[in-house]
C-alpha positions in Angstrom: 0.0 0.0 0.0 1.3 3.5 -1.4 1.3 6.5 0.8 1.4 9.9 -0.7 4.3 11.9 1.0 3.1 14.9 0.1 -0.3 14.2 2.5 1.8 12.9 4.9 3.9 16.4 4.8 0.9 18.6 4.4 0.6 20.7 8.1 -2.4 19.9 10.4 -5.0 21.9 10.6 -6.3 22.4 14.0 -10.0 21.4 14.4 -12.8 23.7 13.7 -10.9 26.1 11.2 -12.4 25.8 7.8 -10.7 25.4 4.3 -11.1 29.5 3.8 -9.1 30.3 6.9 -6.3 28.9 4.7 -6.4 32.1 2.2 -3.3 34.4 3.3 -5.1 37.8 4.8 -5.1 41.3 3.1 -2.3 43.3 3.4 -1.6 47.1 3.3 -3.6 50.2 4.7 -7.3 50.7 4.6 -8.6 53.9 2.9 -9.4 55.2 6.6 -6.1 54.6 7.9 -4.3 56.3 4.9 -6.2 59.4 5.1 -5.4 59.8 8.9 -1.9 59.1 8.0 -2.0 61.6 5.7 -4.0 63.9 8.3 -1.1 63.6 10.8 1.2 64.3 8.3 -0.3 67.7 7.6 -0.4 68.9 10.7 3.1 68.0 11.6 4.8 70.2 8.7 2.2 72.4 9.4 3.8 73.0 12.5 6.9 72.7 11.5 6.1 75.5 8.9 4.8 77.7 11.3 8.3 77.4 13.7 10.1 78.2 11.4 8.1 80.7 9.7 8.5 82.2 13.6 11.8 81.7 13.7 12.6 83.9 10.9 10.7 86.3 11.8 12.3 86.7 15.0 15.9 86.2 13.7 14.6 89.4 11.0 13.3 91.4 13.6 16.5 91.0 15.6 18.7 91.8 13.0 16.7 95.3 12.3 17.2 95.9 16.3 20.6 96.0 15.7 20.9 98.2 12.7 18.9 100.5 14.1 20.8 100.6 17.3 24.3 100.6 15.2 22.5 103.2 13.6 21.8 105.4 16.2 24.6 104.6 18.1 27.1 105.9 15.1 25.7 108.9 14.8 24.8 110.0 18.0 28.9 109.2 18.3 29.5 111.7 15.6 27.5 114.3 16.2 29.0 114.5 19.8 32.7 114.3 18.4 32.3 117.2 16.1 30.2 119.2 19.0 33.2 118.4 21.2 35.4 120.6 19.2 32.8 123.6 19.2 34.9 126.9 20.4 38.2 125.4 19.2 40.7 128.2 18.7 43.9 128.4 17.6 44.7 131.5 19.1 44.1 131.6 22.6 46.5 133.8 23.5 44.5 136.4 22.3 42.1 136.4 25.4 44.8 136.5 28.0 44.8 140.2 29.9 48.3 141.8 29.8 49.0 144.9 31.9 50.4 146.5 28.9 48.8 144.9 26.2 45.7 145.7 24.4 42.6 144.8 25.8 41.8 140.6 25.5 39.7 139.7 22.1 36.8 137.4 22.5 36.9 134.0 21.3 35.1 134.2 17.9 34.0 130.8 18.1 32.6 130.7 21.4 28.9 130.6 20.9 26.7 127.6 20.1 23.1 128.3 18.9 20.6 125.3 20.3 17.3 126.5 18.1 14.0 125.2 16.9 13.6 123.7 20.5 16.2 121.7 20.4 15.6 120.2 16.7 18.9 122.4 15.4 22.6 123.3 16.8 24.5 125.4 15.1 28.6 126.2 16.4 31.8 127.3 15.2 35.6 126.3 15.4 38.7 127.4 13.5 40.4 125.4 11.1 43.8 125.1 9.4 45.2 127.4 12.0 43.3 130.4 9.8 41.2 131.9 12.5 39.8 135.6 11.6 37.4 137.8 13.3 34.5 135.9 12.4 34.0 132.4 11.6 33.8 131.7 7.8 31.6 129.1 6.0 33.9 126.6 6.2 34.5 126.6 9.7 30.5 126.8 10.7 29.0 123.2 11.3 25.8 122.2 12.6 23.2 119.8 12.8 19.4 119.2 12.5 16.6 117.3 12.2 14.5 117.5 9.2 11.9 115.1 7.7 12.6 112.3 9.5 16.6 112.5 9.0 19.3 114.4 11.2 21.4 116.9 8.4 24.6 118.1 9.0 25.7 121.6 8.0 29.3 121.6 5.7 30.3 124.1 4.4 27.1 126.0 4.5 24.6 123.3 3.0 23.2 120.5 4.6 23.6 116.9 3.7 21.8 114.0 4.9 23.7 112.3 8.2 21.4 109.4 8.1 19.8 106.8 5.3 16.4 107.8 4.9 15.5 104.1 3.4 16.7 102.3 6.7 16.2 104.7 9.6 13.4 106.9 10.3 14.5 109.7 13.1 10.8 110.4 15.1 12.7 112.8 17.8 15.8 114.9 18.0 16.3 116.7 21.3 19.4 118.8 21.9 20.4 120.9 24.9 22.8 122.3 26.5 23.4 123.0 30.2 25.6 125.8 31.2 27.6 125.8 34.3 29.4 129.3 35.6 32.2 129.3 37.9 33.2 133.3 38.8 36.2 134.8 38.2 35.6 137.5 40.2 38.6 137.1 42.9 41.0 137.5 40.0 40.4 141.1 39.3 42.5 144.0 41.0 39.0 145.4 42.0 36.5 143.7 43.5 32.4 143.8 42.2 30.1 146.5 43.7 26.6 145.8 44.3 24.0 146.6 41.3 27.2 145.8 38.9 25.4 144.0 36.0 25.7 140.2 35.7 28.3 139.0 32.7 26.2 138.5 29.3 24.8 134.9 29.3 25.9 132.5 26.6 23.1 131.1 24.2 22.7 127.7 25.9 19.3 126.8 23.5 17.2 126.5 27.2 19.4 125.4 29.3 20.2 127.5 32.4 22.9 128.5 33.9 24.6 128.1 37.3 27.8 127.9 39.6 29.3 124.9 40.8 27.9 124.9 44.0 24.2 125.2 42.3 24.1 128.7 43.0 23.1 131.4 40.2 26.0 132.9 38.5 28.5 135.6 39.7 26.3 138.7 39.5 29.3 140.8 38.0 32.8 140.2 37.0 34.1 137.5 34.9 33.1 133.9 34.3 34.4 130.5 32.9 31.2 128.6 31.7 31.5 125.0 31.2 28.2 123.6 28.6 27.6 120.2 28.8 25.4 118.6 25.8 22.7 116.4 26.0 21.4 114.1 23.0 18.2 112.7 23.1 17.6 110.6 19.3 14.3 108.1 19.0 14.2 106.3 15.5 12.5 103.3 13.7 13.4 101.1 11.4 11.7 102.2 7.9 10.3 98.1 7.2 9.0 97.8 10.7 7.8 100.4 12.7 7.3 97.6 15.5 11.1 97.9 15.8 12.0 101.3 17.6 14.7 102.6 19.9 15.8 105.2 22.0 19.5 106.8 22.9 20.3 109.2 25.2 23.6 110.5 25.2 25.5 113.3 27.2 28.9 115.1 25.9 30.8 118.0 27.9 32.4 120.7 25.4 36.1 120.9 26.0 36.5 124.4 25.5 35.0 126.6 28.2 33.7 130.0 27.6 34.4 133.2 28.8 31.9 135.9 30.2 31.5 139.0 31.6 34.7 141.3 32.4 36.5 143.1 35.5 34.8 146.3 36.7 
């Protein structure tokens, strides 16, 4: 009797399982399960979109920060370097009081004009070791705030100081505090009451006063010292949202000289 191996090697079927169970089952995603796959997906680079959508945003907005504090930093810097040489002269010896010497000339470039409440400063200093009477074109400098840009004055015209297509100035404050130290104890006579006070230096508002916060020597002479406060707020022309704010203060380094000896 003949037995068919390949019966014989044919696996058993455990009881109660049909024929059909033997079909191999469906594999692969159901319509369902591929659109909530899909679903997931979305959202996921959806957010991902959306960080770093933020991201750059942020890493914009920081960058414009920066230029617009470079910005105002620079030329805050410069406008309180060239004020620092206001009242430059190259001949002081001029206004030194010899006993038989002609009486002491006033330094021509003394004065500094704050106007426009505080949107324009106009002052003086010699060049090229020319000095004259008067201060010429060339040696008149100034600054000021016009249309949304600070100017500066050379050589009698202004010229934009900063770019109108990145920065947009909205204030431009500038004053200048006076401080008066007499001179009075240096002259061979001393002051007699009702003398009048030495003529006051245009300071554009800002007042002036002795050292010890007292009001200036009511006659003789006087040294004033002007210190120079900067107030600049600006935005960045693309985003208004990005704004900032420098204050900056500045002490002249040449004093002026008022009043005289009775």
């Amino acid at each position: 009797m003949s037995v068919d191996r390949r019966r014989l090697l044919r696996p058993l079927m455990p009881r109660g399982v049909s024929r059909h169970a033997r079909r191999p089952l469906p594999r692969g995603f159901t319509l369902v399960e591929l659109l909530v796959g899909l679903a997931i997906s979305l959202m996921l680079m959806a957010g991902a979109f959306a960080m770093a959508g933020l991201q750059v945003g942020t890493h914009h907005r920081l960058l414009l920060e920066l230029q617009v504090q470079q910005e105002l930093r620079a030329t805050a810097e410069l406008v309180l370097r060239d004020l620092r040489r206001a009242a430059s002269w190259d001949r002081p010896q001029d206004a030194l009081w010899q006993a038989d010497g002609p009486a002491p000339v006033r330094n021509p470039y003394a004065d500094i004009e704050v106007g426009d409440a505080g949107k324009r400063v106009t002052y003086s200093f010699a060049r090229d070791g020319s000095s004259s009477d008067g201060a010429t074109v060339r040696e008149v400098a100034g600054f000021r705030w016009s249309d949304g840009r600070i100017d500066q004055l050379v050589a009698g015209r202004y010229q934009p100081l900063t770019d109108p297509a990145v920065l947009r100035v909205r204030a431009f404050d500038l004053r200048v505090e006076s401080q008066a130290r007499s001179l009075s104890d240096a002259c061979a006579r001393a002051c007699t009451p009702g003398t009048s006070p030495p003529t006051p230096l245009p300071d554009g508002g800002g007042g002036s006063s002795s050292s010890d916060g007292s009001s200036a020597a009511a006659c003789g002479p006087a040294i004033v010292a002007r210190l120079v406060e900067l107030v600049i707020d600006a935005e960045a022309v693309h985003d208004r949202r990005v704004s900032q704010q420098l204050t900056a203060l500045s002490l002249v380094r040449n004093d002026a000289l008022t009043g005289g000896c009775p």
